[in-house]
N, C-alpha and C positions, 0 to 999 in steps of 0.2 A: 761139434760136427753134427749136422743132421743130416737123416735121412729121409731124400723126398720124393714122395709118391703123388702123381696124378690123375684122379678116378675120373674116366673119362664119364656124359652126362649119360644116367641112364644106368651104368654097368654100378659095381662093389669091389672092394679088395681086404684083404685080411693082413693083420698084423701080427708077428710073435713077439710079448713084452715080457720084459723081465723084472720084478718089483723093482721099483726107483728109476726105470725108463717115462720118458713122458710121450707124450701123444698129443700132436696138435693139428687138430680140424682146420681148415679154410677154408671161405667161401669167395673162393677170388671174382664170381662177379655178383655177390650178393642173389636175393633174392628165390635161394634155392635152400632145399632142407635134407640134412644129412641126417640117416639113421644110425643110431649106435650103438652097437652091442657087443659085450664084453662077458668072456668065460674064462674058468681057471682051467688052466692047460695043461693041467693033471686030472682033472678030470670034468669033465667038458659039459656033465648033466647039470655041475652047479655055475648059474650064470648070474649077472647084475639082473638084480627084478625090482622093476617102478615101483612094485608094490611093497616088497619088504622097507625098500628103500625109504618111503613116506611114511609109513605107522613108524619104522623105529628109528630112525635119523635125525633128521631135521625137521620133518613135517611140512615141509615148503612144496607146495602144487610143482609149484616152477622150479625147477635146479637155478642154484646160486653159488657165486663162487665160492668155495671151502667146503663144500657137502661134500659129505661121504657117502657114497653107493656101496648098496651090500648084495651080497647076495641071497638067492634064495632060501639061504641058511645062516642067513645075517651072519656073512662073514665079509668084513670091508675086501671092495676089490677093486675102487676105481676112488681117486679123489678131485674133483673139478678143481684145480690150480688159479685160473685167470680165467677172465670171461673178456671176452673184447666183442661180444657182440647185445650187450645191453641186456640180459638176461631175456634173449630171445631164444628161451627153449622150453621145453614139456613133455611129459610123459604122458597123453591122455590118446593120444590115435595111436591105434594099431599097426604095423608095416604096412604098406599093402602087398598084395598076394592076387594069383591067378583067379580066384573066386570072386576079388569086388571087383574085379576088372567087367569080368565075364555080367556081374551084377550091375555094370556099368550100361552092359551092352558091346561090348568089347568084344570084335571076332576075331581069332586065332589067338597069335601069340605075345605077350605083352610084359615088358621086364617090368619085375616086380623087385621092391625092396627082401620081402621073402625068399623069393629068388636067389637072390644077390647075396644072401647070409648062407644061403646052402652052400651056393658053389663055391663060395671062399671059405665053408670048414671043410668042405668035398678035399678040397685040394689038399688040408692038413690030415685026410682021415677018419674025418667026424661026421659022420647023417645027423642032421637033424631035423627032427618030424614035426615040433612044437615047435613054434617062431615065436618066442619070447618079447615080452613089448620094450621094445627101443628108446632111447633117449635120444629122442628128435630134436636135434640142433637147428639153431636157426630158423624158429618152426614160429607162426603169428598166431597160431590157436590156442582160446584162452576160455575159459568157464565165464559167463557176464554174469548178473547179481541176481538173476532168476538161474542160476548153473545150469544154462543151456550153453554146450560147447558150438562156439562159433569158431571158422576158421576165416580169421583176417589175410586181405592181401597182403604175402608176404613182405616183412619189412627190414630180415636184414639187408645191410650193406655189402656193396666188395670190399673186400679183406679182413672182413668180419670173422675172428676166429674164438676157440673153446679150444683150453688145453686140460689135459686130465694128468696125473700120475698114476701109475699101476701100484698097490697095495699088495701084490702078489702077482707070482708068475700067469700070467694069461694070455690068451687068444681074442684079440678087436678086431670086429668088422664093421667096414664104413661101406654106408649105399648111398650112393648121390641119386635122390628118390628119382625113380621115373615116373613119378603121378602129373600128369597135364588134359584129362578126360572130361574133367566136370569143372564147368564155371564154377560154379557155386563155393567149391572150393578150391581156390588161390591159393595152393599149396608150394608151388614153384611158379610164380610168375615170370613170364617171359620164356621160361625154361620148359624141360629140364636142363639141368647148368652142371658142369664137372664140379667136384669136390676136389681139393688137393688135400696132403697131409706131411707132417713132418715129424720123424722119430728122434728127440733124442736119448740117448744112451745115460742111463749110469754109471757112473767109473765105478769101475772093479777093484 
């Protein structure tokens, strides 16, 4: 039995997992890139970090399926299960946030993937002030052989999904990016595009 959620394009939602629950992202019409972030929900400072995660895991730029994510106290909290979207994802861009928008040239108010991670721990009780770097699904940006990060036009698919298991009890937020400002980077082509998601449970 799953449970499923629809992030509409633009917005985020949180999820509460319990170890041996899974978690699976969709990209029902392709082309869009989902941020992802993942904290222990006992206590909410120590979260999945890109960075712990590549010096002491696998060492893969790009998430692959069976990697283990740790957190910032390398302790495993997320394991990518299946990938069905071609190992289209990466840790190397930041969320975005009110300030590149504004750095964009961006006047007023602009949802951000930052954004999007507050008000879905807002809701559970949790401020957060540092927006920790995300593991962007479905995401075409890639280091080329002089390691200048380019961002390619996006190239996943619809129904292109990533599933995770939780390694402990945690708190996941998914942002369906609202980035569509700057050609230059094809971060959501066409979009931005909704996210969906589906939880399933561990038997008790």
């Amino acid at each position: 039995m799953f449970e499923s959620t629809h992030i509409p394009a633009r917005t985020g939602a949180g999820f509460d997992l319990r170890a041996g629950d899974r978690i699976k992202v969709i990209s029902p019409h392709g082309h869009q890139v989902a941020d992802f972030f993942a904290f222990n929900a006992a206590e909410p400072a120590e979260y999945l970090s890109a960075r712990h995660t590549l010096v002491s895991s696998t060492r893969h730029l790009y998430p692959r399926q069976g990697q283990i994510f740790l957190t910032a106290l390398r302790t495993p909290i997320m394991k990518f299960v299946a990938d069905g979207a071609r190992e289209q994802h990466e840790m190397l861009l930041a969320a975005c946030d009110p300030a590149r928008y504004s750095l964009l040239g961006v006047s007023g108010h602009h949802a951000s993937c930052g954004e999007n991670l507050q008000t879905a721990m807002a809701q559970r009780g949790v401020v957060i002030t540092e927006i920790p770097q995300p593991l962007n699904l479905f995401s075409s940006t890639r280091a080329d052989e002089q390691d200048n990060v380019i961002t390619h036009p996006n190239a996943s698919q619809p129904g292109d999904y990533a599933v995770f298991e939780a390694l402990m009890d945690c708190l996941v937020v998914v942002s369906a990016c609202p980035f569509d400002v700057e050609t230059q980077f094809p971060v959501n082509v066409g979009g931005p595009h909704p996210i969906d998601v589906e939880i399933e449970r561990a038997e008790k």
